[in-house]
VONU-829035 format. One record per residue (C-alpha): residue number from 1; residue in one letter; x, z, y. Coordinates in steps of 0.5 Angstrom, whole numbers, padded with zeros to 4 digits, m for minus. Each point is the difference from the previous one (the first is absolute). Layout:
<seq: NUM, type: A, east: X, up: Z, north: Y> $
...
***
This chain:
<seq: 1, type: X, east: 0140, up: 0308, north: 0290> $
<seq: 2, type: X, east: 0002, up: 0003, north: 0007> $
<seq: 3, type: X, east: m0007, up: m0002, north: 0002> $
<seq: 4, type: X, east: m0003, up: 0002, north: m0006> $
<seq: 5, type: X, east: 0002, up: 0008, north: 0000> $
<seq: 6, type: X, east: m0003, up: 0000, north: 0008> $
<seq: 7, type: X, east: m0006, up: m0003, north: m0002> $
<seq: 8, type: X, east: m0002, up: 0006, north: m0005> $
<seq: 9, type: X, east: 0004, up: 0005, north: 0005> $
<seq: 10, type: X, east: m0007, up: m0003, north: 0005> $
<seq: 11, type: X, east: m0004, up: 0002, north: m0006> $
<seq: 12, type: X, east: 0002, up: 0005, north: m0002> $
<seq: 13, type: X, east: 0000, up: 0003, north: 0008> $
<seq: 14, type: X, east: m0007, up: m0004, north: 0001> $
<seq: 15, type: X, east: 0003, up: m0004, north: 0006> $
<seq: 16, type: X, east: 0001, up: m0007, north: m0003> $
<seq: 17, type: X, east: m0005, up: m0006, north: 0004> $
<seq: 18, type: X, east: m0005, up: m0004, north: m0002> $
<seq: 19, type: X, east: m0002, up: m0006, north: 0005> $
<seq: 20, type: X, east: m0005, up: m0003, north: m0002> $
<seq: 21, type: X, east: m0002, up: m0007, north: 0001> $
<seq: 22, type: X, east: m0003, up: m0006, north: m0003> $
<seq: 23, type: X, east: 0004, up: m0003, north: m0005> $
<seq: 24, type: X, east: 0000, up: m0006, north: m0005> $
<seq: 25, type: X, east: 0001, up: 0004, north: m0008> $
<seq: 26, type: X, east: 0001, up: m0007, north: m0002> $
<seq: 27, type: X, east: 0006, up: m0001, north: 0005> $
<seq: 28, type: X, east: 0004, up: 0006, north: m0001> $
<seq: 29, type: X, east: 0000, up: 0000, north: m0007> $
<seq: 30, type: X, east: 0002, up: m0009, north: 0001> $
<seq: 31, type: X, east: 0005, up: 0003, north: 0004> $
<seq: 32, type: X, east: 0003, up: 0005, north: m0005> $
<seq: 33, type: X, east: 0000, up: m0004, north: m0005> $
<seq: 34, type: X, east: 0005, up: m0005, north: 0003> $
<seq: 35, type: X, east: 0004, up: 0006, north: 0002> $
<seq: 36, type: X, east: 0001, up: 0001, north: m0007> $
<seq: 37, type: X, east: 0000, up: m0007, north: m0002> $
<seq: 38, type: X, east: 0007, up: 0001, north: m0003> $
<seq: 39, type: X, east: m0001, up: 0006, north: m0004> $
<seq: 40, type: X, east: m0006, up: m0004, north: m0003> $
<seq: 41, type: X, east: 0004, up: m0007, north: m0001> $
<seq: 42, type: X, east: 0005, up: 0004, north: m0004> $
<seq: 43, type: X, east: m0005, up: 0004, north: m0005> $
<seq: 44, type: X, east: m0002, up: m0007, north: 0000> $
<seq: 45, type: X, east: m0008, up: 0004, north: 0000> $
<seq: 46, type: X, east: m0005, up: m0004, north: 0002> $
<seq: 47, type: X, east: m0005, up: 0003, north: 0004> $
<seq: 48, type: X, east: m0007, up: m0001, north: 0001> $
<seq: 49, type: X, east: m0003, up: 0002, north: 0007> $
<seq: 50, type: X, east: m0009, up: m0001, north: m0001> $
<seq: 51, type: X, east: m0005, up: 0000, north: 0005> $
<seq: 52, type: X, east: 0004, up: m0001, north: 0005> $
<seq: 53, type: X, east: m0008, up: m0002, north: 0004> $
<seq: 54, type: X, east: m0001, up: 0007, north: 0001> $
<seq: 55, type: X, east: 0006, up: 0001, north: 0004> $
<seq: 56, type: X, east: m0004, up: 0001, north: 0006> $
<seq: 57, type: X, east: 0002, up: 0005, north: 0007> $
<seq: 58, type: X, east: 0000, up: 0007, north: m0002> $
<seq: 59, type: X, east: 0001, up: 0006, north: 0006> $
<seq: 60, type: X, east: 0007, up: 0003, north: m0004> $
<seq: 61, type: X, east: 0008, up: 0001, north: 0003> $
<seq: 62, type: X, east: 0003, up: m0006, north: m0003> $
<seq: 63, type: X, east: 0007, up: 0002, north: 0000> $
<seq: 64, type: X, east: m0001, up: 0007, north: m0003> $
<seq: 65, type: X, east: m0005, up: m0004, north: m0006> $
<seq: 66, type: X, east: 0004, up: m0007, north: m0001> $
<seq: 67, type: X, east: 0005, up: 0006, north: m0002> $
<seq: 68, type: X, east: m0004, up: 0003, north: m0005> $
<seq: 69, type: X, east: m0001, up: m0008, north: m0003> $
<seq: 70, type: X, east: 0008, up: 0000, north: 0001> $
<seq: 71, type: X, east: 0001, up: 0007, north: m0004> $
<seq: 72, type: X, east: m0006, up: m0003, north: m0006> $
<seq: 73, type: X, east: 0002, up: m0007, north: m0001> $
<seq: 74, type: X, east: 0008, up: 0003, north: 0000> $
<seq: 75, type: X, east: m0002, up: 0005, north: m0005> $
<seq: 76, type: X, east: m0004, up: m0006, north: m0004> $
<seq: 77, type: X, east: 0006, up: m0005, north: 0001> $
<seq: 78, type: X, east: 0006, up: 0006, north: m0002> $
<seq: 79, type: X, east: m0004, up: 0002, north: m0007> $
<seq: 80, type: X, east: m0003, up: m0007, north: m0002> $
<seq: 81, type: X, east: 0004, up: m0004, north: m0005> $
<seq: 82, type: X, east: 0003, up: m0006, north: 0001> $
<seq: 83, type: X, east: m0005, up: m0006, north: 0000> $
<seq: 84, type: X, east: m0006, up: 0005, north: 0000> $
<seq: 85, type: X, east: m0006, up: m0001, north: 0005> $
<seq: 86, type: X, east: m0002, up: 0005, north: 0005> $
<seq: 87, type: X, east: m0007, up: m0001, north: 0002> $
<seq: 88, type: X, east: m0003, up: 0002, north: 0008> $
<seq: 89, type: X, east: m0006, up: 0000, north: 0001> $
<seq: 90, type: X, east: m0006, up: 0001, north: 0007> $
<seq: 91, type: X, east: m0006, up: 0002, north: m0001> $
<seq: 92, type: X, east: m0006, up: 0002, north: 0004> $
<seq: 93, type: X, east: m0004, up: 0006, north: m0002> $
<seq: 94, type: X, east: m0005, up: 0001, north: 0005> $
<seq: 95, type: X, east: 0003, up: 0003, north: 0006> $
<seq: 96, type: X, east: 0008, up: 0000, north: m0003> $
<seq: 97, type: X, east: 0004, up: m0005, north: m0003> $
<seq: 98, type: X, east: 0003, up: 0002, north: m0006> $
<seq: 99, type: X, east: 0008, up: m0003, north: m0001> $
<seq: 100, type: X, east: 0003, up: 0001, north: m0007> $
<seq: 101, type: X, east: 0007, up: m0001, north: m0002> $
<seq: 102, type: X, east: 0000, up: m0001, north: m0008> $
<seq: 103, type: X, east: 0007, up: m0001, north: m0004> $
<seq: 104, type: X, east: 0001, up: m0001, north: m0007> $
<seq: 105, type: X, east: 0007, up: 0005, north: 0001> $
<seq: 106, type: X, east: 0002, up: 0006, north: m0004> $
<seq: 107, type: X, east: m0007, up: 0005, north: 0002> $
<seq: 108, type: X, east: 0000, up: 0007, north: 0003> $
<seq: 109, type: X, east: 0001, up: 0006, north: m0006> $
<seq: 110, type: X, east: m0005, up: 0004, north: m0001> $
<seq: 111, type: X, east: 0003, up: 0006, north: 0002> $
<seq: 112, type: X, east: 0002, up: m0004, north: 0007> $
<seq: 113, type: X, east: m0006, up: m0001, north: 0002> $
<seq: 114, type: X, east: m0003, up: 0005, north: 0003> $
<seq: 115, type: X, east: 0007, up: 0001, north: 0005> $
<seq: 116, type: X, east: 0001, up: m0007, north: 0001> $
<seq: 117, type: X, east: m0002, up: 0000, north: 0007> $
<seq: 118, type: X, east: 0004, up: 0006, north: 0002> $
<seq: 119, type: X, east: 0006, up: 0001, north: 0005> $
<seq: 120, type: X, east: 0006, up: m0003, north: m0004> $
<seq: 121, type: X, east: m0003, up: 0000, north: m0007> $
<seq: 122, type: X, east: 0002, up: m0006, north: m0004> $
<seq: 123, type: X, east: m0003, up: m0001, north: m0007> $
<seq: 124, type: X, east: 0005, up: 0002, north: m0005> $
<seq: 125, type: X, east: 0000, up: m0007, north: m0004> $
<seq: 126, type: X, east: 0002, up: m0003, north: 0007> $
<seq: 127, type: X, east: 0005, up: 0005, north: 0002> $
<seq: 128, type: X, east: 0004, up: m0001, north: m0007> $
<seq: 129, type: X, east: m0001, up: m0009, north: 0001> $
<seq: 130, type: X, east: 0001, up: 0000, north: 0008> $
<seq: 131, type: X, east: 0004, up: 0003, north: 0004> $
<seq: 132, type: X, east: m0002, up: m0002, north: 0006> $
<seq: 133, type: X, east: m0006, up: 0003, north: 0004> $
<seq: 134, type: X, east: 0000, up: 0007, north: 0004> $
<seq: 135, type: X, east: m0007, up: 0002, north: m0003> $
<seq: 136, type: X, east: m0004, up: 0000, north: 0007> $
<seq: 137, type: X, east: m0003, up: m0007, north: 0000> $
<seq: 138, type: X, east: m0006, up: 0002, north: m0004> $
<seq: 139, type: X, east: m0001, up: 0006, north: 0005> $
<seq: 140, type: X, east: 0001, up: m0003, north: 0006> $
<seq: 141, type: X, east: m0005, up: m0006, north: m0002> $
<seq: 142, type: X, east: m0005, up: 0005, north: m0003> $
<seq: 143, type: X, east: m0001, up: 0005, north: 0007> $
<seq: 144, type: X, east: 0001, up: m0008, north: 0004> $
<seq: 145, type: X, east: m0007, up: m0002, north: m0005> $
<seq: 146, type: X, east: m0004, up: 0007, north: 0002> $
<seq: 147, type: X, east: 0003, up: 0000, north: 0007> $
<seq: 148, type: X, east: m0003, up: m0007, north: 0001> $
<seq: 149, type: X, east: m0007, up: 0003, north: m0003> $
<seq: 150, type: X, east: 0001, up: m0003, north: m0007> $
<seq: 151, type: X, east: 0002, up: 0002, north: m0008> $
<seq: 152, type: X, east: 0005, up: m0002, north: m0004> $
<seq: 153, type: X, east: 0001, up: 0001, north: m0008> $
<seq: 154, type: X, east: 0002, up: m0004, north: m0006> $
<seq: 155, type: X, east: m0001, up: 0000, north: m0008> $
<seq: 156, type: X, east: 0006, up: m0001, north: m0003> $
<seq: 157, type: X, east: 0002, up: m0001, north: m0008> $
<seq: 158, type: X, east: 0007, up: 0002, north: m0003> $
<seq: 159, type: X, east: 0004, up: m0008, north: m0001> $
<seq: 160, type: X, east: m0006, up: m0004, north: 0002> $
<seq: 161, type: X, east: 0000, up: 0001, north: 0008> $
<seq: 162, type: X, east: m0004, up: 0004, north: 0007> $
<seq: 163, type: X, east: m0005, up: m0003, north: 0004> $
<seq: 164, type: X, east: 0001, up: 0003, north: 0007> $
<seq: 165, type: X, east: m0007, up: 0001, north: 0003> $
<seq: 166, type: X, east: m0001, up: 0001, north: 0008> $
<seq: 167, type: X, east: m0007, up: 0000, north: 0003> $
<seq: 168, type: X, east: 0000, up: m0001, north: 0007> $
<seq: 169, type: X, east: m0006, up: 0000, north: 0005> $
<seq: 170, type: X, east: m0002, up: m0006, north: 0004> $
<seq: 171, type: X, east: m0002, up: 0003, north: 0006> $
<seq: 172, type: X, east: 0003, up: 0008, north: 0002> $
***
């Protein structure tokens, strides 16, 4: 949580770092899926990671977008149901990968939708089921996104789950 607060006190300074180097989506993604293995066994959610062949090296910070991974995957293991399936998916766009995460959880409101990626906003429907979460993951992710010259978005239904979308250019 610590961690957190300080990251967004370097956005919001304009201080916080992006070292770019080459780096594999596909193993950072591996990697925070083992690293909540646990939380996923005990949901018992299955997960379905496709076209893992387009996870070839992009020019990114990798500890500063494996945590935008952590913070979307968290979020999708947190708000699915038990023995739910959440979906990741790679896909090459021309000069960008596009990485979704999709769940079948509880879905963003309607009236949510427009602050989800505000500074310490939570979605009402979460804050009332989840006590957990300071309301900056989303924040953080989407400055690490843009800073890294990416976009990130989502759709999202009430009670039928989010699909998380970050594009992520090859080369920048």
């Amino acid at each position: 949580m610590v961690k957190s607060f300080l990251d967004a006190s370097r956005i919001d300074l304009g201080t916080l770092i992006i070292e770019k180097e080459m780096t594999n989506i596909g193993d950072l993604i591996n990697n925070e899926l083992e690293e909540q293995k646990q939380r996923i066994e005990e949901k018992k959610l299955e997960i379905e990671f496709t076209n893992q062949e387009n996870t070839q090296q992009i020019l990114v910070d990798p500890k500063r977008i494996r945590m935008v991974f952590q913070n979307l995957l968290s979020n999708a293991v947190k708000y699915s149901e038990l023995k739910s399936k959440i979906i990741i998916d790679i896909t090459k766009e021309g000069q960008n990968l596009l990485i979704t995460f999709k769940d079948t959880g509880m879905g963003i409101p309607e009236l949510d939708k427009d602050k989800i990626f505000t500074k310490l906003y939570r979605a009402k429907n979460v804050v009332s089921s989840a006590t957990e979460g300071t309301g900056l993951g989303l924040y953080i992710a989407k400055n690490i996104v843009e800073q890294s010259g990416g976009k990130i978005w989502f759709e999202s239904d009430l009670n039928n789950g989010t699909i998380f979308y970050v594009r992520l250019p090859i080369k920048n």
